[in-house]
C-alpha positions in Angstrom: -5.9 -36.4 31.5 -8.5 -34.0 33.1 -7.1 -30.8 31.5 -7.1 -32.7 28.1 -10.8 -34.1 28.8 -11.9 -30.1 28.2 -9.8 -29.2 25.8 -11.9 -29.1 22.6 -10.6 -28.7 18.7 -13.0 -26.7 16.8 -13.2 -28.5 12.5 -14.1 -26.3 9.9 -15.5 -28.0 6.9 -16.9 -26.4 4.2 -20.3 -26.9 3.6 -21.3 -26.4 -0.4 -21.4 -22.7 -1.8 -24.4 -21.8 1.0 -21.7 -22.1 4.0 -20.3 -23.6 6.4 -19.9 -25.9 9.9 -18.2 -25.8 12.8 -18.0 -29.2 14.7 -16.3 -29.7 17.9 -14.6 -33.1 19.7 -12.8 -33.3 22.8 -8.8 -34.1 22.3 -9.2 -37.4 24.5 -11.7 -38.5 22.1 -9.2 -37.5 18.9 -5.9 -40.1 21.6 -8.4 -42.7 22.1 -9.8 -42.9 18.5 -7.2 -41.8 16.4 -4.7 -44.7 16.9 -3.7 -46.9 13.6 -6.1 -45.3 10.5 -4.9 -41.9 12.2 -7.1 -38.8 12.4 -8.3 -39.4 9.2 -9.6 -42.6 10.0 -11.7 -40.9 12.9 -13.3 -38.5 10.6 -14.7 -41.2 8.0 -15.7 -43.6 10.9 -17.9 -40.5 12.2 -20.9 -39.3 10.0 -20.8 -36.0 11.3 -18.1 -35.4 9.9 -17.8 -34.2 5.9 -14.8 -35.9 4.3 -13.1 -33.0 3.2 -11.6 -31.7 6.3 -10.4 -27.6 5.5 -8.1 -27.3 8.9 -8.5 -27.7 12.8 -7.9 -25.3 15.1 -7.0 -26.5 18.7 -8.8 -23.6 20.6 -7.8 -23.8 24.2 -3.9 -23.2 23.0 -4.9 -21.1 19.4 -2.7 -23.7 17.7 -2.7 -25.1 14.4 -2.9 -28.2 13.3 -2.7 -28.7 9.0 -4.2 -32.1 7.8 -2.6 -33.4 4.4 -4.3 -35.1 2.6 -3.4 -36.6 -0.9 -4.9 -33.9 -3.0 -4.6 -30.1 -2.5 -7.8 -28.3 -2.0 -7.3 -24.8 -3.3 -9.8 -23.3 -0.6 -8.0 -25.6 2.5 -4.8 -24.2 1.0 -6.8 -20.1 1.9 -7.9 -21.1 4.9 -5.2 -22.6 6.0 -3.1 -19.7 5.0 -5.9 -17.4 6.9 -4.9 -19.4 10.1 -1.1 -18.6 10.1 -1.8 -14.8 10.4 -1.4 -13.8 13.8 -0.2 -17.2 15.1 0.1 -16.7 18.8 3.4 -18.3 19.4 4.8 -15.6 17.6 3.6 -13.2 20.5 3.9 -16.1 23.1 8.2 -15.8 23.0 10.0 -12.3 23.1 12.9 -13.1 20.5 15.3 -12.3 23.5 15.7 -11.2 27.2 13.5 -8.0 27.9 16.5 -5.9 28.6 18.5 -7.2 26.0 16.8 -8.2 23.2 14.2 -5.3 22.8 13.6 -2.0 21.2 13.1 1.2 23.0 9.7 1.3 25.4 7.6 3.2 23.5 6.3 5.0 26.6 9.6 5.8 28.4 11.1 6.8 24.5 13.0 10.2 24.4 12.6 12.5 20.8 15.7 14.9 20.2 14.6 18.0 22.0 14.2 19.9 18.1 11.3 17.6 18.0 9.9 19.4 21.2 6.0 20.1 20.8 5.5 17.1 18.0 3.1 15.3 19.9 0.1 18.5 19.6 0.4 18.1 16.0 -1.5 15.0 15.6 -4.7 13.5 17.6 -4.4 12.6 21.5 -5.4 8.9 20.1 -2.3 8.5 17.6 0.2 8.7 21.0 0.9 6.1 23.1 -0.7 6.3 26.6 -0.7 5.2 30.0 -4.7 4.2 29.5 -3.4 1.7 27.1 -0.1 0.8 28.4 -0.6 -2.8 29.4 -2.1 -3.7 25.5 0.1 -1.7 23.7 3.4 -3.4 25.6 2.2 -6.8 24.3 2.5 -5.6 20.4 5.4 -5.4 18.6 5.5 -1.6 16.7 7.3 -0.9 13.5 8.1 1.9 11.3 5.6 1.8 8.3 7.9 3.3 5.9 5.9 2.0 2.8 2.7 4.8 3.6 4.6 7.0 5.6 8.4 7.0 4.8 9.2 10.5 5.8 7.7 12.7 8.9 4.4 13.3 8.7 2.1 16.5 8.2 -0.5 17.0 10.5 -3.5 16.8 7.9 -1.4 14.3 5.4 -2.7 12.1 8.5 -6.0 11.4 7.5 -5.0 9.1 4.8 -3.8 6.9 7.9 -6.9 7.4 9.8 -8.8 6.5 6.8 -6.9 3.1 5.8 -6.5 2.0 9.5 -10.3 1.7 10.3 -10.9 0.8 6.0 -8.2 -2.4 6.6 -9.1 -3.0 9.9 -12.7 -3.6 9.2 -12.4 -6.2 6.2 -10.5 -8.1 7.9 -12.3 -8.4 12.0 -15.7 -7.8 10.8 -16.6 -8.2 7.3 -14.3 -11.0 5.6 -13.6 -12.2 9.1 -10.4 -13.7 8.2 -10.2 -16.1 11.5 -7.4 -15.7 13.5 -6.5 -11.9 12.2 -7.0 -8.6 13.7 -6.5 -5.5 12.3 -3.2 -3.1 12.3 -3.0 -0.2 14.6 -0.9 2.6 14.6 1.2 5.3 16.6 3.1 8.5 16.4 6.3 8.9 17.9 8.4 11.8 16.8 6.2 12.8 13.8 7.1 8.8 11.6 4.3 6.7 12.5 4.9 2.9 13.6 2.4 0.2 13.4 1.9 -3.8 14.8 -0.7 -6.3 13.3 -2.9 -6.7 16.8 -2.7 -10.3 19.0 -5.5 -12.3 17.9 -8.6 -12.8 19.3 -9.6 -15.3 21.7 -10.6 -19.0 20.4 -14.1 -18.5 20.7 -14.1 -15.4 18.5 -12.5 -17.1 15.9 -15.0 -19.8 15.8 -17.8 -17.4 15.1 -15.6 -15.6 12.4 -14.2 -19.3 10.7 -18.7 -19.6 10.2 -18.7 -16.1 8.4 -15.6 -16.5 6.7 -16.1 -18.9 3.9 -19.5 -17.7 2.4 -18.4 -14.3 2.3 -14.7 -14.6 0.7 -15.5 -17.6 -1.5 -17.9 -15.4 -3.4 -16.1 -12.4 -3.5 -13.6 -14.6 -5.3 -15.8 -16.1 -7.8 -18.0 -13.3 -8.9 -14.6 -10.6 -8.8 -15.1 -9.6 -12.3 -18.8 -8.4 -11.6 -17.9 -6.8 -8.5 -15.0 -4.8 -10.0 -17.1 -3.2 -12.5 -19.8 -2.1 -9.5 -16.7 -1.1 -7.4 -15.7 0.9 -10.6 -18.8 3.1 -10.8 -19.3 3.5 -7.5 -15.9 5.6 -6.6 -15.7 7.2 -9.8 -19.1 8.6 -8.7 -18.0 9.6 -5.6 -15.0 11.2 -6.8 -16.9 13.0 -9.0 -18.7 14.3 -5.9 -15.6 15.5 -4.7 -14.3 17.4 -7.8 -18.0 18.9 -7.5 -18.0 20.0 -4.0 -18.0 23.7 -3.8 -15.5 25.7 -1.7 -16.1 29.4 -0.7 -13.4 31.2 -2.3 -14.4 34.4 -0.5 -16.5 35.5 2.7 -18.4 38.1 0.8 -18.8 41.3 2.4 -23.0 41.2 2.1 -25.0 37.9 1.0 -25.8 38.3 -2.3 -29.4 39.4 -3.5 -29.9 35.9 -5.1 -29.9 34.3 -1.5 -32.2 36.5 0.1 -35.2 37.4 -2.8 -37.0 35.8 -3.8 -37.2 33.7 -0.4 -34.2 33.9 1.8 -31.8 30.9 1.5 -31.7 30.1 5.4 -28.0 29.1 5.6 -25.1 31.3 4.5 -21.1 31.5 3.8 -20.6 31.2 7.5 -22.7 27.7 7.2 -21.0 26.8 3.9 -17.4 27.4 4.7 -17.8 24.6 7.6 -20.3 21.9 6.1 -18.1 21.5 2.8 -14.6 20.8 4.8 -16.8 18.1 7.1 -18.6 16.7 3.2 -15.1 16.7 2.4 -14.0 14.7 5.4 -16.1 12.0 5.0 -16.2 11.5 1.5 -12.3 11.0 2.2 -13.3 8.1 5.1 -15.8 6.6 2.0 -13.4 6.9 -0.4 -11.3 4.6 2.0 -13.5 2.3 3.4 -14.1 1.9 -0.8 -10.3 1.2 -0.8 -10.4 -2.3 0.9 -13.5 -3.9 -0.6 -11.0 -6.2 -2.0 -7.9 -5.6 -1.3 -7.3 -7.7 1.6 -8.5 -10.6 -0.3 -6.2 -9.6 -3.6 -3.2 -10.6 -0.9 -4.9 -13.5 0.2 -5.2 -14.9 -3.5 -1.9 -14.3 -3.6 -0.8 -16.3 -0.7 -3.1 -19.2 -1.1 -1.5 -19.2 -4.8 1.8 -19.3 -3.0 0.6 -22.1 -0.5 -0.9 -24.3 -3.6 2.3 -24.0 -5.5 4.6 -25.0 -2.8 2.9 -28.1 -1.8 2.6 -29.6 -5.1 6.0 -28.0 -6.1 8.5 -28.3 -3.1 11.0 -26.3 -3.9 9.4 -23.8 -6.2 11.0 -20.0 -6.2 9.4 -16.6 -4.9 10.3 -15.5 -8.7 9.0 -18.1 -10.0 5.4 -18.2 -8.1 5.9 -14.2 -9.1 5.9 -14.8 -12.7 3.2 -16.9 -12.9 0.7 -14.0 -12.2 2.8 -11.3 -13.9 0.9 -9.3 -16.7 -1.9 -7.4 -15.9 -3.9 -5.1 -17.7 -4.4 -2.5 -15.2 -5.3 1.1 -15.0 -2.0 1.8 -12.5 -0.1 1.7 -16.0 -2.5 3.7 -18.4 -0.6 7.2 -17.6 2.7 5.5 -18.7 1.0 3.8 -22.1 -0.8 7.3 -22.5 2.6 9.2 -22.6 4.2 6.5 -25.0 0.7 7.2 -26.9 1.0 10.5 -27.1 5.3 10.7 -27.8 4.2 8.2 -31.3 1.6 10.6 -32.2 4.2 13.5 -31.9 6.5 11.6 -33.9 4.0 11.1 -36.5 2.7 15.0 -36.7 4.3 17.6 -38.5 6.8 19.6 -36.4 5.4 18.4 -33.3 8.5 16.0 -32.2 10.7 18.9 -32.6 8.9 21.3 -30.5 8.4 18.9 -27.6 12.1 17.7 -27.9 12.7 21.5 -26.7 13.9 23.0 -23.8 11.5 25.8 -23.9 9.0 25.2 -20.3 5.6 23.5 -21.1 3.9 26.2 -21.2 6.0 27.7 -24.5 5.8 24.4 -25.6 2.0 24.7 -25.7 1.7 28.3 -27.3 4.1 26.8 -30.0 2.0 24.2 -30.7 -1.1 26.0 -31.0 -0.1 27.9 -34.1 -0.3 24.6 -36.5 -2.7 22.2 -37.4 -0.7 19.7 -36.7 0.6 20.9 -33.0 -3.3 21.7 -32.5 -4.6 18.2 -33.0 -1.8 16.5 -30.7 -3.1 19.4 -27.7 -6.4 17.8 -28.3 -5.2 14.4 -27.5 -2.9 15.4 -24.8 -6.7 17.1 -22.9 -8.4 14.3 -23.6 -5.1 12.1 -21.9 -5.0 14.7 -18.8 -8.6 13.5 -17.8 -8.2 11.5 -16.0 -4.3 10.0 -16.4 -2.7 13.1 -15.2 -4.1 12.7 -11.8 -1.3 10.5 -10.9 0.7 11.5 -8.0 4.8 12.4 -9.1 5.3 10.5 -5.7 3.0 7.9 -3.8 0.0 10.0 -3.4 0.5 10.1 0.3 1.9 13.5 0.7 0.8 16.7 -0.2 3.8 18.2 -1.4 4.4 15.9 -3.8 2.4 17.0 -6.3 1.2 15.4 -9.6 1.3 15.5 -13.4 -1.0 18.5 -13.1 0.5 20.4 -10.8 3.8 19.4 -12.2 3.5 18.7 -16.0 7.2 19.3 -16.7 7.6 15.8 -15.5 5.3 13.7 -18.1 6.9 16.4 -20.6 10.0 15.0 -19.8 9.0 11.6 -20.2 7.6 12.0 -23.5 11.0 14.2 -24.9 13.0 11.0 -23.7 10.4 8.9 -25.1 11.0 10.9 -28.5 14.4 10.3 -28.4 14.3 6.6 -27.9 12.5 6.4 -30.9 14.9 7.8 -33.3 17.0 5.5 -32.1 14.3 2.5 -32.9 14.1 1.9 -29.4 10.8 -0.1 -28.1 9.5 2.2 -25.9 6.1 -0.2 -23.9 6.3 -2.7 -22.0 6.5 -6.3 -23.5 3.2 -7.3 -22.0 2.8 -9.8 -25.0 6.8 -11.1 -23.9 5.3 -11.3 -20.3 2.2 -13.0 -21.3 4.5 -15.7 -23.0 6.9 -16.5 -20.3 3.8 -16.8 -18.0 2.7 -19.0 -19.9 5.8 -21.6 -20.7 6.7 -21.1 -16.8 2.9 -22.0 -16.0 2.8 -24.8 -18.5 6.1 -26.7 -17.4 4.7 -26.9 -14.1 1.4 -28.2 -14.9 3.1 -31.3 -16.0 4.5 -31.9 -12.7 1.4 -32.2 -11.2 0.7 -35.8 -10.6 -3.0 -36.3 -10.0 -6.7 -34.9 -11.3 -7.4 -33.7 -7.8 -4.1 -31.8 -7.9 -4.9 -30.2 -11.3 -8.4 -29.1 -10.3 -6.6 -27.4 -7.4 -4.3 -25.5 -8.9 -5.9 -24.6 -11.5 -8.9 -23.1 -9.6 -6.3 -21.4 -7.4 -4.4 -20.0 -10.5 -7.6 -18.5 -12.2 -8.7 -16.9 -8.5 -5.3 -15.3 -8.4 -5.3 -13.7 -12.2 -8.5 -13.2 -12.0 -8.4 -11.2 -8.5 -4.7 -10.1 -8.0 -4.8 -7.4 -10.9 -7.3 -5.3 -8.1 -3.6 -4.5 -6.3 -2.5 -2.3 -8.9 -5.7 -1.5 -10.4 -7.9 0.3 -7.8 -3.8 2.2 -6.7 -4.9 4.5 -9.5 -8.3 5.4 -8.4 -7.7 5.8 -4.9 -4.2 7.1 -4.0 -3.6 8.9 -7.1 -7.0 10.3 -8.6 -9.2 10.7 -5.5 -6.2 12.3 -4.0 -5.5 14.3 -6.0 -9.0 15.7 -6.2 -9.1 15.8 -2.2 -5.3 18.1 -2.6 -6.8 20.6 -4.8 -10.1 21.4 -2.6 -7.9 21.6 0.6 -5.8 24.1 -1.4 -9.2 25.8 -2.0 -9.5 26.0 1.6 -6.1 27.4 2.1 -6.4 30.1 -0.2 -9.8 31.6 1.9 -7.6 31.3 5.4 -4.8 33.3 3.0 -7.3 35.2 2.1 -8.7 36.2 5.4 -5.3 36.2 6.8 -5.3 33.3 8.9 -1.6 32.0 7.8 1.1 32.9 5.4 0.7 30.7 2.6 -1.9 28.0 0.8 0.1 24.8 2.4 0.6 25.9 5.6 -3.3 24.7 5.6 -1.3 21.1 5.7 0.3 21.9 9.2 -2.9 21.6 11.0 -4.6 17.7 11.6 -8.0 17.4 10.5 -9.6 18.5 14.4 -8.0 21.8 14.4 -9.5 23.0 10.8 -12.6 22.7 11.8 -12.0 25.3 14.6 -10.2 27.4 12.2 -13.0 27.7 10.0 -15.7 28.1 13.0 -13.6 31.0 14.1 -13.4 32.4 10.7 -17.8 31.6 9.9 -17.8 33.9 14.0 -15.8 36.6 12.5 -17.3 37.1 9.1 -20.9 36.8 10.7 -20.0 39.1 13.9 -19.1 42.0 11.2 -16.8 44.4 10.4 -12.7 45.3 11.9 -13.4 41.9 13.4 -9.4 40.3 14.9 -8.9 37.0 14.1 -6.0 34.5 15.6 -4.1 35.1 12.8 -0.6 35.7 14.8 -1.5 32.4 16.6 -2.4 30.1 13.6 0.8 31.8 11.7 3.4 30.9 14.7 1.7 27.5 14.7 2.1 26.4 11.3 6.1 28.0 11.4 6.6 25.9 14.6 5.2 23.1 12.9 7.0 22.9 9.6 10.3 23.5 12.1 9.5 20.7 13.9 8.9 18.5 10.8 12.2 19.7 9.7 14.0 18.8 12.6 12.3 15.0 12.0 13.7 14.5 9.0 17.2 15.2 10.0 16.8 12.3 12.9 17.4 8.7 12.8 14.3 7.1 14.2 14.3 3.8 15.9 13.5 0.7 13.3 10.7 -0.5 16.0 9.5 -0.4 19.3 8.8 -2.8 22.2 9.8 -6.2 22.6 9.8 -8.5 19.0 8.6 -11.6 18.8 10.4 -15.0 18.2 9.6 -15.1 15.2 7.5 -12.6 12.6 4.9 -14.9 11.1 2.0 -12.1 10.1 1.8 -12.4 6.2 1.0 -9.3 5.1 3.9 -8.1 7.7 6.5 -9.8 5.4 4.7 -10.1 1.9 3.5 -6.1 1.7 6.5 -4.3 4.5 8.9 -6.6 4.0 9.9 -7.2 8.1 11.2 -10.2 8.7 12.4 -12.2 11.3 16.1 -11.9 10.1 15.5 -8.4 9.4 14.2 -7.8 12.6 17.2 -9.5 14.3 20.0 -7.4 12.0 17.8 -4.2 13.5 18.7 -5.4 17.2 22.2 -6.2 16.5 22.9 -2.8 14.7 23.6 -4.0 11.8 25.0 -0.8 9.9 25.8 -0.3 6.6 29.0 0.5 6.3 29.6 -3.8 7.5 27.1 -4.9 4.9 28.9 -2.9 2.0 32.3 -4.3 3.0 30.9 -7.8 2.8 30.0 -6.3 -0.6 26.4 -8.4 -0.6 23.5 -7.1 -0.4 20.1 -9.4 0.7 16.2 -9.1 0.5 13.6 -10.6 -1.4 13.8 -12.2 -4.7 10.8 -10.0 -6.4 10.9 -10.4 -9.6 13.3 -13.3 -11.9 16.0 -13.0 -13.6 19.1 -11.3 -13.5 21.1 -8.2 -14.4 24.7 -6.5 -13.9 24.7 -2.7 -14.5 25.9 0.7 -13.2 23.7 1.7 -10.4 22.0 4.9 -10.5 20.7 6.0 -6.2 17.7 8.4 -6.3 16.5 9.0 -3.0 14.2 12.2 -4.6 12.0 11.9 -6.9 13.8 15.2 -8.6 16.6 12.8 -9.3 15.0 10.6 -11.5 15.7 12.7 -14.7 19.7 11.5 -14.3 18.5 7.6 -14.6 20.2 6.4 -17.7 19.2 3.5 -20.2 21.1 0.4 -18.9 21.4 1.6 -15.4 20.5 -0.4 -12.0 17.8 1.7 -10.1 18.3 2.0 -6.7 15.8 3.5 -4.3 14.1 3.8 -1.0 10.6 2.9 -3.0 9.4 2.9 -5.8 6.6 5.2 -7.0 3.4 5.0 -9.5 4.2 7.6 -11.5 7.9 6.1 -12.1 6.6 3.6 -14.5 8.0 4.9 -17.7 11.3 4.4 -16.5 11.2 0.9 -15.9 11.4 0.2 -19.6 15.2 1.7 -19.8 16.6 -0.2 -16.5 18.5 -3.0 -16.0 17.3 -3.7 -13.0 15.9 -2.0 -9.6 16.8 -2.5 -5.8 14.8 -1.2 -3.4 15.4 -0.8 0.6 11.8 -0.9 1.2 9.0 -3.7 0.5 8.1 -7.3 0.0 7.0 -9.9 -2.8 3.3 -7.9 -3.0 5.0 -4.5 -2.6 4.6 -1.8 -5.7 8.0 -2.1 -6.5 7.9 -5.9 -6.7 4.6 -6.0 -8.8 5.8 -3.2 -11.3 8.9 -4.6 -11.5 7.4 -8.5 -12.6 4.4 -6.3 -15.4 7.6 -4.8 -16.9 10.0 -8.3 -17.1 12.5 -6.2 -14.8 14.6 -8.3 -12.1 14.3 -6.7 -9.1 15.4 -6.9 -5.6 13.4 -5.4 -2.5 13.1 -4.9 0.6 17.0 -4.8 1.2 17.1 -2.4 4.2 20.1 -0.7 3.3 21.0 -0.3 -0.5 20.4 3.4 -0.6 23.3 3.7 2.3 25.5 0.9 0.7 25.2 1.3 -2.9 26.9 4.3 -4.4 26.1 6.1 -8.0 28.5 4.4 -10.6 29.0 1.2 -8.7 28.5 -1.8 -10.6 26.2 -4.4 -9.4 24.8 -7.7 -10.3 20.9 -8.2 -9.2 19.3 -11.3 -9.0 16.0 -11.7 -9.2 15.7 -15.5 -8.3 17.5 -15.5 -5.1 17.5 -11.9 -3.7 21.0 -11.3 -3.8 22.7 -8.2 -4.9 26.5 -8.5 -5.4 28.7 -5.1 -5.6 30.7 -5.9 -8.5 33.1 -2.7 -8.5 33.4 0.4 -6.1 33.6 3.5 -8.3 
């Protein structure tokens, strides 16, 4: 009874829209008064205590304890929610014994010896360490394979960097979601792993319960007027960045117009190294941008979730999908803008015929600059290109993937298919009116289940947070990964061609195969050479062999099968955005121990993973593991995929259905897939190994189960 005496439970109670209280009671006190009426009963006998209780937290053993009451309280249901991230006893528990039921140690963990060399490719603090041993044994590591599915180049890194700090941030010391930490990550064999950190101690998520209310509350009920700041503010500093001015020469004598009629002060040599270090941090802004939301667009959508399964026990994924489906968000625009564009071909003299060619864009172009006709669409396709075009042809993580820019054959494509489908009266936009609709009738036949006034007020201020905030998910993806990178590729290229140039390496993207440390030195040594004067060597051999050993290395990555995680996993994986966003599981993490292949899951014929988006649909599948592939996906096919990417959204309104191996219920895929009324299956694991081309296969959308019909 001593030990209980000091243990104390920390109530959060919300205090008006000005903030909040934190009120602590012993636990003997809650035994001795909480008999008959209940705890309950002990809060109204006590004036201290505001009646509407948001959640307790019992500190000493960072447990916690949900109070129902009769009526949902939209905000209890996010706080609450905000107090299952992290949960200890998920860390407490390895899921087995350590020698059986455990990944490889991360520190005793062997790479093929092609890999030899990886680890000087990326900063000392992305590696695990002996420094850090006894912290980083305690987390459990996985493969993100949503940001980095493939092995990573050196500089491609600094996205990583960037979101790890960004995320990070919002979530220990600006939102202060309670019980949360942020997600670190590793290298290991060029594929970088992550863990959502242990939480905090008790005390620390008192202090952070006090800041968290006031701060995400508002953020949630003035989103509309935040957006549009948000809005100006990075297009401003992307702006910035298209402006920034690279060298694109170390000129042999400063020009006159720098020395008379006063000298400048600072040269080339000064230039060359202050625009890649501008460049730098407006990348880290552009990121720390990134999450001034985003965090709490997940959280809308979980306390959504929360809300809707309490009053409706029972309720689907799909179902809770589909009631915040259709969005107007700038993620889609390049799609409508190609569907724009292939209706005003259609329309124009001549102009469907030369873009339903096979000549390359740019004969396409020349053609359609000798009529008046072809001349008026090329106006409308400029003014589409700025800025719509920016969209990555992959994820926007990776430099090689390119975009619509660099690429344009691509949206070409899209549009001479679009052409096509409408000869053939084919609808070729989404139904966002049909979405809107079913919304609707899904939203509305639930509202009449609810009960009580209390309940109604609940969800309904739950449902208008969500549409009103969720939209931010796909509509700042756009600005950020797609635009802003693009902008950042294209002045690193800049940068390449002066080290070509100067004959530092071989070609423009070798720049790629050196982290964001190294260039710096590069560019020093190249400001030294330039200013020490003529027949001056350089490292050239050195940087060349570098970037050739590199690129090797990264190779030899690709062509190994990495571990699924590292360390020892938990009893149970309970971290939200873990499942929601990544799609790991505690079951998936169990099939990884056991092995589970998938030659076993393809006999069984039965495919599992999360019920993204409802409905239900039986069609040939069509695989695509590159995103070359995707011009063989035919109208009434299944898509099957690793991911899905941005700039695939035009083809989403010719499929059946999509499967992915990667991703949860917040995941792109999912999200696109519920905007364009497409059932869809993710986070699977395996249906790129299992499913073949030509195989037919039923998806459903409402349970997450994908059947193989017939083997080709």
């Amino acid at each position: 009874m001593d030990n209980i005496k000091k243990m104390k439970l920390t109530l959060f109670f919300p205090m008006g829209d000005d903030g909040s209280k934190i009120v602590s009671i012993s636990l003997q006190s809650l035994i001795v008064h909480s008999s008959g009426s209940g705890l309950k009963g002990l809060l109204r006998k006590n004036p201290a205590f505001p009646p509407e209780i948001l959640f307790i937290c019992r500190a000493e053993l960072r447990d916690t304890i949900f109070v129902d009451f009769p009526a949902v309280n939209w905000k209890s249901a996010c706080v609450n929610r905000c107090f299952s991230f992290n949960q200890p006893k998920t860390r407490r528990q390895p899921m087995a014994d350590e020698k059986a039921g455990r990944f490889p140690d991360p520190h005793e963990f062997k790479v093929p010896k092609e890999l030899e060399g990886w680890e000087e490719m990326y900063p000392s603090h992305y590696l695990f360490s002996r420094d850090r041993m006894d912290w980083e044994k305690r987390q459990f590591w996985y493969q993100d394979k949503i940001h980095a599915p493939e092995p990573m180049p050196p500089l491609d890194l600094i996205f990583q960097e960037a979101w790890q700090i960004a995320l990070s941030q919002y979530t220990t010391r600006v939102f202060c979601i309670p019980p949360a930490q942020g997600i670190a990550q590793r290298m290991v064999g060029c594929y970088m792993y992550i863990c959502a950190v242990e939480p905090p101690p008790p005390e620390v998520i008192g202090e952070k319960a006090e800041q968290f209310q006031k701060r995400v509350f508002y953020v949630f009920e003035h989103y509309d007027e935040l957006w549009d700041k948000w809005l100006v503010k990075f297009k401003a500093l992307g702006n910035e960045m298209a402006q920034l001015k690279i060298p694109g020469e170390m000129p042999k004598f400063a020009p006159d117009d720098q020395v008379f009629p006063a000298p400048k002060g600072y040269y080339v040599s000064y230039d060359v190294v202050e625009a890649f270090d501008k460049l730098v941090n407006m990348m880290f802004k552009g990121w720390q941008y990134h999450f001034e939301m985003l965090n709490l667009t997940y959280l809308a959508y979980l306390m959504f979730a929360d809300v809707a399964r309490k009053l409706f026990p029972g309720i689907s994924e799909s179902a809770i999908g589909k009631m915040v489906a259709g969005a107007y968000v700038s993620m889609f625009r390049p799609e409508e803008e190609l569907c724009r564009l292939a209706r005003l071909a259609v329309s124009l003299r001549g102009v469907k015929d030369v873009l339903s060619g096979t000549q390359s864009v740019s004969e396409k172009l020349s053609a359609l600059d000798t009529t008046p006709d072809g001349r008026q669409w090329i106006e409308e396709y400029k003014k589409a290109r700025e800025p719509w075009f920016y969209v990555s042809c992959g994820s926007g993580w990776l430099h090689h993937e390119g975009s619509w820019l660099t690429q344009p054959e691509i949206p070409f494509n899209y549009i001479k298919d679009y052409i096509g489908r409408l000869g053939r009266g084919e609808k070729i936009e989404r139904s966002l009116d049909e979405i809107d609709k079913q919304r609707e009738k899904i939203i509305s036949s639930y509202r009449e289940l609810i009960k009580s006034d209390d309940d109604r007020a609940s969800f309904e201020n739950a449902y208008k947070t969500v549409r009103t905030i969720y939209r931010y998910a796909e509509d700042h993806l756009f600005w950020v990964e797609h635009w802003f990178h693009t902008i950042w590729f294209g002045k690193i290229r800049d940068f390449g061609r002066l080290m070509v140039k100067r004959g530092m390496i071989n070609a423009v993207d070798d720049i790629f195969m050196f982290n964001r440390y190294e260039i710096p030195e590069m560019l020093t040594e190249l400001a030294t050479g330039w200013a020490l004067g003529v027949n001056i060597p350089l490292r050239s051999d050195y940087y060349k062999a570098k970037a050739e050993k590199r690129k090797k290395i990264l190779n030899a990555a690709r062509n190994w099968t990495q571990p699924p995680a590292l360390g020892v996993p938990p009893e149970e994986v309970a971290e939200p955005f873990t499942i929601m966003l990544w799609g790991i599981t505690t079951d998936k993490v169990k099939e990884w121990l056991k092995g589970a292949d998938a030659s076993a899951a393809g006999e069984a014929g039965e495919i599992k993973g999360f019920a993204s988006s409802a409905g239900s649909a039986e069609g040939p599948a069509r695989v695509l593991k590159l995103l070359k592939d995707i011009v063989d996906l035919k109208a009434g096919e299944v898509l099957v995929c690793p991911s899905t990417n941005p700039s695939w959204a035009p083809v989403f309104t010719k499929i059946k259905a999509a499967v992915t191996d990667i991703g949860g219920l917040t995941s792109h895929a999912a999200i696109v897939c519920r905007e364009y009324g497409v059932p869809s299956v993710t986070g699977t694991g395996i249906a790129t190994s299992v499913i073949k081309t030509g195989d037919i296969i039923r998806v459903d959308g409402d349970t997450g189960v994908v059947t193989i019909v017939k083997r080709m």
